[in-house]
C-alpha positions in Angstrom: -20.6 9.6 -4.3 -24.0 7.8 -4.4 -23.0 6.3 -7.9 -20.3 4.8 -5.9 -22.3 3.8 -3.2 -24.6 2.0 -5.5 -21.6 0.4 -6.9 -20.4 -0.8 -3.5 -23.7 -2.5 -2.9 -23.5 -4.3 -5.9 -20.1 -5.6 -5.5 -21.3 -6.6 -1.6 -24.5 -8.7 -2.7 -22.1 -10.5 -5.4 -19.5 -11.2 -3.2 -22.2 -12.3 -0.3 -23.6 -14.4 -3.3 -20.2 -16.1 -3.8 -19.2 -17.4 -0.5 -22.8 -18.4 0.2 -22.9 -20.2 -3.1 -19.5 -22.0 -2.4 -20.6 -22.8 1.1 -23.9 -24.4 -0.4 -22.0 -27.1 -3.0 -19.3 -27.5 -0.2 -21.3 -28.3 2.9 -25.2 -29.3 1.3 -24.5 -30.8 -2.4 -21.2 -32.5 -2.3 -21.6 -34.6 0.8 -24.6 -36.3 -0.1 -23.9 -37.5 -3.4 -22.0 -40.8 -4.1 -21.7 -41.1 -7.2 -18.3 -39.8 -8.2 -19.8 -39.3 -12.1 -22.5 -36.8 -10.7 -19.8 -35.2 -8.1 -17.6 -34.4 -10.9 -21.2 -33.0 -12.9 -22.0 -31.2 -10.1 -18.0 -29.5 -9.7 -18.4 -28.8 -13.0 -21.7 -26.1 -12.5 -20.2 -25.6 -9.5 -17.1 -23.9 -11.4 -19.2 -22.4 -14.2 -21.5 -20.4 -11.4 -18.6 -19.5 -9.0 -16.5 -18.0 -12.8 -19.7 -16.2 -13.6 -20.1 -14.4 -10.3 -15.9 -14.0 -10.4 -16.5 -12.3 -14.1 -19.0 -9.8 -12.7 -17.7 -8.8 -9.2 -14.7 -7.9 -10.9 -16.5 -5.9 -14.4 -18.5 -4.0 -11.1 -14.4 -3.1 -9.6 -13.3 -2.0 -12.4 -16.1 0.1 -12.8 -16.0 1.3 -9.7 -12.5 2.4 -9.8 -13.2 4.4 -13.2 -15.6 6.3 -11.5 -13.6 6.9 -8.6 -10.3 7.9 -10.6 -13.3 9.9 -13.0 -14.2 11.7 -9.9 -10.3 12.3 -8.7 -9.4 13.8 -12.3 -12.0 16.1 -12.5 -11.4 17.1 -9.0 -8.0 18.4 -9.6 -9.1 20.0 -13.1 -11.6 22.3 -11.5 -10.3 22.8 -8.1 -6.6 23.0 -8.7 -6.0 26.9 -9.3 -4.0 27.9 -12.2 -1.5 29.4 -9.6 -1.4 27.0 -6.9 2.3 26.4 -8.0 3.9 29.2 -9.3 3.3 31.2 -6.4 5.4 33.3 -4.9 5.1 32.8 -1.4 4.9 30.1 0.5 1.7 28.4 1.8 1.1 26.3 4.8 -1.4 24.1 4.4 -2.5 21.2 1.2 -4.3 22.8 -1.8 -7.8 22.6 -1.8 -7.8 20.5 -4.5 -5.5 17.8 -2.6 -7.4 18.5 0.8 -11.2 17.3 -1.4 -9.5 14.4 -3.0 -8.1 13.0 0.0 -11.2 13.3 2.1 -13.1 11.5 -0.4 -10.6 8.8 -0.7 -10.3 8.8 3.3 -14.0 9.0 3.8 -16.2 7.4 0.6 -13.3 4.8 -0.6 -10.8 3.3 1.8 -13.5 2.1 4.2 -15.6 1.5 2.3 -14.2 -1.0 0.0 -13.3 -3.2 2.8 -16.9 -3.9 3.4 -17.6 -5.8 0.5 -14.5 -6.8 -0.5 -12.1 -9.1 1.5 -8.9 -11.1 1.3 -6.7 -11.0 -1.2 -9.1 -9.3 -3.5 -9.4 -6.4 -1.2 -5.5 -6.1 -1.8 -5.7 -6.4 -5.2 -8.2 -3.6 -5.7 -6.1 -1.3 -3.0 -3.3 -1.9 -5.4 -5.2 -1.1 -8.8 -6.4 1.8 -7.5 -3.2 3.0 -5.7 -1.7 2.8 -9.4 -4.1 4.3 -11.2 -4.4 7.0 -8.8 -0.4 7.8 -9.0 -0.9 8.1 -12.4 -3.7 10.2 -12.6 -2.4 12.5 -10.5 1.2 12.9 -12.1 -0.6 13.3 -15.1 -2.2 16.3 -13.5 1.0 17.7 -12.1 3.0 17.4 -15.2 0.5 19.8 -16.4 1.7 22.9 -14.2 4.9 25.2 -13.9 6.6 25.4 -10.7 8.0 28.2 -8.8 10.6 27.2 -5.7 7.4 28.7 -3.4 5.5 26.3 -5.7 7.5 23.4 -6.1 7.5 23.6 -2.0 3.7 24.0 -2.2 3.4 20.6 -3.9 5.6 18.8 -1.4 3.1 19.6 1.2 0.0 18.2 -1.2 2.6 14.9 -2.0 2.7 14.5 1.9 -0.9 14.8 2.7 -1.2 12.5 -0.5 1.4 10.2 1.0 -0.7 9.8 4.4 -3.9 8.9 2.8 -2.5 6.3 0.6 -0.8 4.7 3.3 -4.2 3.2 4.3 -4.3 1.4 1.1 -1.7 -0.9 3.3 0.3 -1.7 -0.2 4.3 -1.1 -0.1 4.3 -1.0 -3.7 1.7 1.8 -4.1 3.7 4.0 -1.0 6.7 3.2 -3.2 5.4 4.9 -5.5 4.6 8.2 -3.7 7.9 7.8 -2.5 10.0 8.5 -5.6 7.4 11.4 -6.3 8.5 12.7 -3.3 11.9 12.6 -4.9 10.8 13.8 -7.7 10.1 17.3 -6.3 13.4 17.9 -5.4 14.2 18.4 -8.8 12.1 21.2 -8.5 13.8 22.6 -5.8 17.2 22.2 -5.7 20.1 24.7 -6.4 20.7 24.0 -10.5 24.4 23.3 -10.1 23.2 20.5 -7.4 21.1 18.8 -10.2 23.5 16.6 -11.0 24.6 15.2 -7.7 20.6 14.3 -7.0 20.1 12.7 -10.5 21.1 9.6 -9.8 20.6 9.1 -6.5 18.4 6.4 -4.8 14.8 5.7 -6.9 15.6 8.6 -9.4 18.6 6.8 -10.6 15.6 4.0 -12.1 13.6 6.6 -14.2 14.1 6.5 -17.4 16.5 9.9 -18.4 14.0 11.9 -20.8 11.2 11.7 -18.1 13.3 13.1 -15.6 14.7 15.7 -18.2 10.7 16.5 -18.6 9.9 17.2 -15.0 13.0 19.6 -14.5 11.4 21.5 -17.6 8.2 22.5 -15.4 10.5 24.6 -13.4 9.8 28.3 -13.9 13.6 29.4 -13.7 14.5 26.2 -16.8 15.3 28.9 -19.4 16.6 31.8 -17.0 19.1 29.7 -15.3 20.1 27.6 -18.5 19.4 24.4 -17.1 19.2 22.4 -20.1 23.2 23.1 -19.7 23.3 22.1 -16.4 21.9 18.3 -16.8 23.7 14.8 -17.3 24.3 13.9 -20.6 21.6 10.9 -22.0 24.9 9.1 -22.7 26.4 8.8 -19.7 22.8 7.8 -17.9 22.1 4.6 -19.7 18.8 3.3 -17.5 19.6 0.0 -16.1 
């Protein structure tokens, strides 16, 4: 996390940079010059330095947020255990793995970020990194095979994932834990139900082969002859 930290400082003495900067031409330059050729001279450099400081706050966000994501991935490949989902009983609490990555998002991110960042770019940032944290982490679970003790194992880490993103205060990115939320059911539920879930609410938007995907990562696919139990492509055109 002190790569981070570094990061944050720099992104804090940039932004401190550009609000003193526009506060210097707005209150000291402007007002005491006449002549409207110079003013226009002087809004000119005025644009150019505020663009340049714009250019490398956000290269040092973007950074930022590929270490952090670069931190979240190889979080899940070394702590997630091989049979943190296929289990067969039931556990009670988040995997370790979820547990890590949502302290450090709780503790070295969220707060964090709203030091030196503010405003609407401190809303755009939560939102870029709520997205490419969803991804990330389906990525990850598209990776395992789920038991029903599993598949119930990874609704509890979805939850605890759930309540950490919620202080990213974007509805789009808790829309988007939602419907992975819904997602697990598919994991769950009785085969011969599969069809009454499949286009319900948010599932009824995801495109047909990626649901068709995710119900392949259950462990009984082949044994209870799923593949026989889905809607037909045909009659689940995506709108």
């Amino acid at each position: 996390s002190s790569g981070i930290n570094a990061e944050y400082g720099t992104i804090g003495n940039a932004n401190i940079t550009y609000h003193n900067l526009d506060k210097f031409f707005t209150e000291r330059i402007l007002p005491n010059i006449q002549d409207p050729g110079i003013q226009n001279e002087v809004r000119k450099v005025r644009q150019e330095e505020m663009s340049r400081i714009e250019e490398k706050i956000s290269s040092e966000i973007n950074h930022s947020l590929n270490i952090i994501i670069g931190w979240i991935k190889n979080v899940l490949k070394s702590k997630q255990e091989k049979d943190d989902f296929n289990s067969i009983c039931t556990a009670q609490n988040a995997t370790k793995a979820c547990n890590e990555v949502c302290q450090f998002l709780s503790t070295h991110v969220i707060d964090t970020f709203k030091g030196p960042i503010d405003g609407d770019n401190l809303q755009h940032v939560m939102m870029e990194l709520g997205v490419r944290f969803h991804g990330a982490l389906l990525d990850h679970l598209l990776t395992y095979q789920y038991s029903i003790a599993g598949a119930l194992q990874l609704i509890q880490d979805i939850h605890r994932y759930k309540q950490t993103v919620h202080h990213f205060k974007e509805p789009f990115v808790g829309q988007l834990f939602d419907v992975m939320s819904k997602l697990c059911q598919l994991l769950i539920v009785e085969p011969d139900k599969l069809r009454e879930i499949w286009d319900e609410g948010s599932l009824a938007k995801i495109e047909h082969g990626f649901l068709v995907q995710f119900v392949k990562l259950r462990a009984d696919y082949r044994k209870s002859n799923i593949q026989s139990k889905l809607p037909a492509y045909s009659a689940h055109v995506r709108q």
